[in-house]
Each structure stands twice: as structure tokens, then as C-alpha cells.
Backbone as CSV, one residue per row, in Angstrom:
resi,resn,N_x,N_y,N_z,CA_x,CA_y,CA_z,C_x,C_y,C_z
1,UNK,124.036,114.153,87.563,123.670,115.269,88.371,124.903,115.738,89.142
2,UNK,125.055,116.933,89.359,125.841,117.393,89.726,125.706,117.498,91.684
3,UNK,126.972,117.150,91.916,126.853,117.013,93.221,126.284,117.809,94.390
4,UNK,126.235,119.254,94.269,125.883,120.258,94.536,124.359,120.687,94.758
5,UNK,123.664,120.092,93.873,122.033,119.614,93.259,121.856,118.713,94.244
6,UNK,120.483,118.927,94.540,119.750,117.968,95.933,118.908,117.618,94.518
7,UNK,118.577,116.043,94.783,117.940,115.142,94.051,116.908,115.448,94.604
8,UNK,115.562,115.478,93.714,113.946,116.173,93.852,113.439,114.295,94.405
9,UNK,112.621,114.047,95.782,112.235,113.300,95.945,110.968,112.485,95.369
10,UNK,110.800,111.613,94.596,109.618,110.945,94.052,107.990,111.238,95.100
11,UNK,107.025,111.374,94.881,105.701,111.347,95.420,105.668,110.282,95.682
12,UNK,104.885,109.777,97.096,104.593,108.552,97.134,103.558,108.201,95.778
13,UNK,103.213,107.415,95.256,102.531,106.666,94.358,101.168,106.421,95.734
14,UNK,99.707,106.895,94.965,98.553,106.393,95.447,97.635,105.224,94.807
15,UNK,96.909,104.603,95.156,96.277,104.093,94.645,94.507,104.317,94.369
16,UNK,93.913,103.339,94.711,92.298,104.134,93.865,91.837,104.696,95.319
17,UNK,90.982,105.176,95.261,90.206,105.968,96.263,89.682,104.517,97.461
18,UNK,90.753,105.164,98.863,90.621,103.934,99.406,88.865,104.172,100.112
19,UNK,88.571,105.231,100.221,86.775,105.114,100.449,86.174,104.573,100.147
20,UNK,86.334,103.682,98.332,85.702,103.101,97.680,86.240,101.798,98.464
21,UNK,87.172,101.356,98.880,87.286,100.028,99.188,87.326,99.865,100.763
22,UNK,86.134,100.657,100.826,86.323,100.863,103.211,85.064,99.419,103.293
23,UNK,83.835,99.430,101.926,82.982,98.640,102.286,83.078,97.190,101.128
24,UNK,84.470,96.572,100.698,84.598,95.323,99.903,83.224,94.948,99.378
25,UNK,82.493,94.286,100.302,81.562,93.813,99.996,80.526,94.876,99.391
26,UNK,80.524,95.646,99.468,79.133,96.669,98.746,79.755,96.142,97.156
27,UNK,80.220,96.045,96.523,80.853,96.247,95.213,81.140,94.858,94.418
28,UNK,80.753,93.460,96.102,80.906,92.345,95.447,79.595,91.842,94.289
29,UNK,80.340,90.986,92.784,79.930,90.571,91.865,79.173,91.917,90.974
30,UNK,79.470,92.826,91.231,79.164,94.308,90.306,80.784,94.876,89.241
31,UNK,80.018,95.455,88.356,81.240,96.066,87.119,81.614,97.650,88.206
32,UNK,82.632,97.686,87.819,83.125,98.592,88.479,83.816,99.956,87.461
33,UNK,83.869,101.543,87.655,84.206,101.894,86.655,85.648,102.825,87.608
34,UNK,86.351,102.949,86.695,87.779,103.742,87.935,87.991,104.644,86.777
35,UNK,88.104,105.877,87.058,89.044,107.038,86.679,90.042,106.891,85.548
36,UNK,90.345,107.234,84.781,91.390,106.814,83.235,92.666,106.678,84.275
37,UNK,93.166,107.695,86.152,94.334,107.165,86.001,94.143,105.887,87.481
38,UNK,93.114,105.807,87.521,92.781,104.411,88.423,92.686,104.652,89.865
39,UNK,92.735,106.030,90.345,92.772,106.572,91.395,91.331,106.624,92.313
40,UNK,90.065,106.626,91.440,88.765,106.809,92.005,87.491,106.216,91.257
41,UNK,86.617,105.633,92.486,85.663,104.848,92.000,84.703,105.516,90.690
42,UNK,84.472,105.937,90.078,83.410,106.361,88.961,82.310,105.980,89.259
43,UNK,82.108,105.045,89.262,80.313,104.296,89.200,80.346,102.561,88.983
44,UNK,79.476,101.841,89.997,79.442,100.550,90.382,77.670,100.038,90.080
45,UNK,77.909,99.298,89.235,76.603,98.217,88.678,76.596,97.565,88.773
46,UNK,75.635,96.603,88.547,75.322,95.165,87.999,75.542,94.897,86.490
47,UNK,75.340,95.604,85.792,74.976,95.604,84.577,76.243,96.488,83.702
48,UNK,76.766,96.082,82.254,77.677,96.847,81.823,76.745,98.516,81.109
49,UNK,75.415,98.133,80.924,74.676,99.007,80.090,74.772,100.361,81.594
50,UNK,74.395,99.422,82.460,73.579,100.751,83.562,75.083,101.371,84.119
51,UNK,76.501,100.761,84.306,77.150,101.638,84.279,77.931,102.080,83.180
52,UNK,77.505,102.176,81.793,77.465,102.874,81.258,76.947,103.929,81.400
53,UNK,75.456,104.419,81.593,74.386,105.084,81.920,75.389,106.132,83.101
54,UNK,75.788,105.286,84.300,76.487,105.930,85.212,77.857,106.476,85.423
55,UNK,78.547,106.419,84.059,79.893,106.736,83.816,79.378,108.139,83.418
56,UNK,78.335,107.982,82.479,78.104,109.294,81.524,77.231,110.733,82.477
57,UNK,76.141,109.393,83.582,75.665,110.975,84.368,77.130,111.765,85.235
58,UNK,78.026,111.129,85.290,79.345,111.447,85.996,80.149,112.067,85.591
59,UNK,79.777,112.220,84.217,80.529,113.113,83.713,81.815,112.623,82.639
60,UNK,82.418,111.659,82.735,83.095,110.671,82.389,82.931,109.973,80.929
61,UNK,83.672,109.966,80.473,84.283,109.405,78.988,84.095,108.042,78.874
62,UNK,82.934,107.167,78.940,83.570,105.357,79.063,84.255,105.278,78.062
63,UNK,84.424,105.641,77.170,86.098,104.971,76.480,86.856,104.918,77.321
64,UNK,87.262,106.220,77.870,88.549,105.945,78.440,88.427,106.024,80.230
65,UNK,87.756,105.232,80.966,87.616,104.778,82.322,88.371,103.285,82.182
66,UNK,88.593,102.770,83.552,88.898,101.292,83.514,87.932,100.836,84.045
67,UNK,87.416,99.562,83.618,86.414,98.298,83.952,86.756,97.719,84.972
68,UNK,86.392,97.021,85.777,86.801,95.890,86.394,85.572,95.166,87.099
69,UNK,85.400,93.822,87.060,84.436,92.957,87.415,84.767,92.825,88.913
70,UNK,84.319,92.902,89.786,84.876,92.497,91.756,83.975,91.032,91.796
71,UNK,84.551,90.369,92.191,83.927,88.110,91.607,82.977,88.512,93.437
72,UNK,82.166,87.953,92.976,81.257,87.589,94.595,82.305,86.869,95.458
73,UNK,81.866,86.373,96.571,82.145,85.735,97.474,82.753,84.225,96.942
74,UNK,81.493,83.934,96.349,82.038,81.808,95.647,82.595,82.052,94.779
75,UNK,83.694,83.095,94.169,83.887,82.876,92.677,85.687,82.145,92.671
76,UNK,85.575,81.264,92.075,86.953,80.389,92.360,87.462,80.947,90.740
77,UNK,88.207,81.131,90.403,89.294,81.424,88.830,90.303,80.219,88.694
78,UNK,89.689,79.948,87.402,90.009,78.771,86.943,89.877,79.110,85.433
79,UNK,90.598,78.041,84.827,90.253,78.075,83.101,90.431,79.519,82.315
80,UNK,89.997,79.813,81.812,89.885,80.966,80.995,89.716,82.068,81.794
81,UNK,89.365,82.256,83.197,89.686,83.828,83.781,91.151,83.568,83.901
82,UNK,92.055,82.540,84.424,93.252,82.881,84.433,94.134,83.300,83.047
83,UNK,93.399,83.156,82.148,94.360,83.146,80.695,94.564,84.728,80.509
């Protein structure tokens, strides 16, 4: 770059919709569905079928959302969740 040229500053980088994580516990031991770029909650179940069900009234693609399990309170990782 030429010296003359002011370097364009990076965006801070966000993460998922911190609203979704104001109440931890609402979301403990439920599937969780986030946005394809991980920024916002989609829809939170018990069940992988029912948020399925709730990806799709949302409007949302489940192919391409991210999953994620939130472990209850007792859940210790061991064995095969760490692999």
C-alpha cells in the first residue's frame, strides 16, 4: 500500500445475538439453532424434530443453520464428547 492511502479499519467482529444469552439458563440441556453466520438465536428445543419444525416456521433453511446442544447444569464431558 502506498503510503499516502489510509489503511480501511477492520469491523469489530460480533458474536451471536447476546439477547439470546442474557437468560443461560432458559436454553439449558435444549438443541439450539444459530443463523448460517452464527450471529442469532433461530429457535431452541428439546427435541431435534421440534426444532426442526421451528427452524422452518422461521423461515430458515435447517441445512444450513448451526446446531448446538447447551449440557444442563450436571453435565461433566468426558469420553467421547471430548473426541
Amino acid at each position: 500500500m502506498f503510503p499516502s492511502q489510509k489503511t480501511p479499519r477492520a469491523q469489530p467482529e460480533t458474536g451471536p445475538d447476546d439477547s439470546a444469552l442474557e437468560e443461560p439458563g432458559k436454553h439449558r440441556g435444549r438443541w439450539v439453532a444459530w443463523s448460517p453466520d452464527g450471529r442469532r438465536l433461530v429457535a431452541s428445543c428439546t427435541t431435534l424434530a421440534a426444532l426442526d419444525a421451528e427452524v422452518r416456521a422461521a423461515g430458515e433453511n435447517p441445512e444450513e443453520v448451526l446446531l448446538d446442544k447447551i449440557p444442563d447444569g450436571d453435565f461433566i464431558a468426558s469420553g467421547s464428547e471430548l473426541s
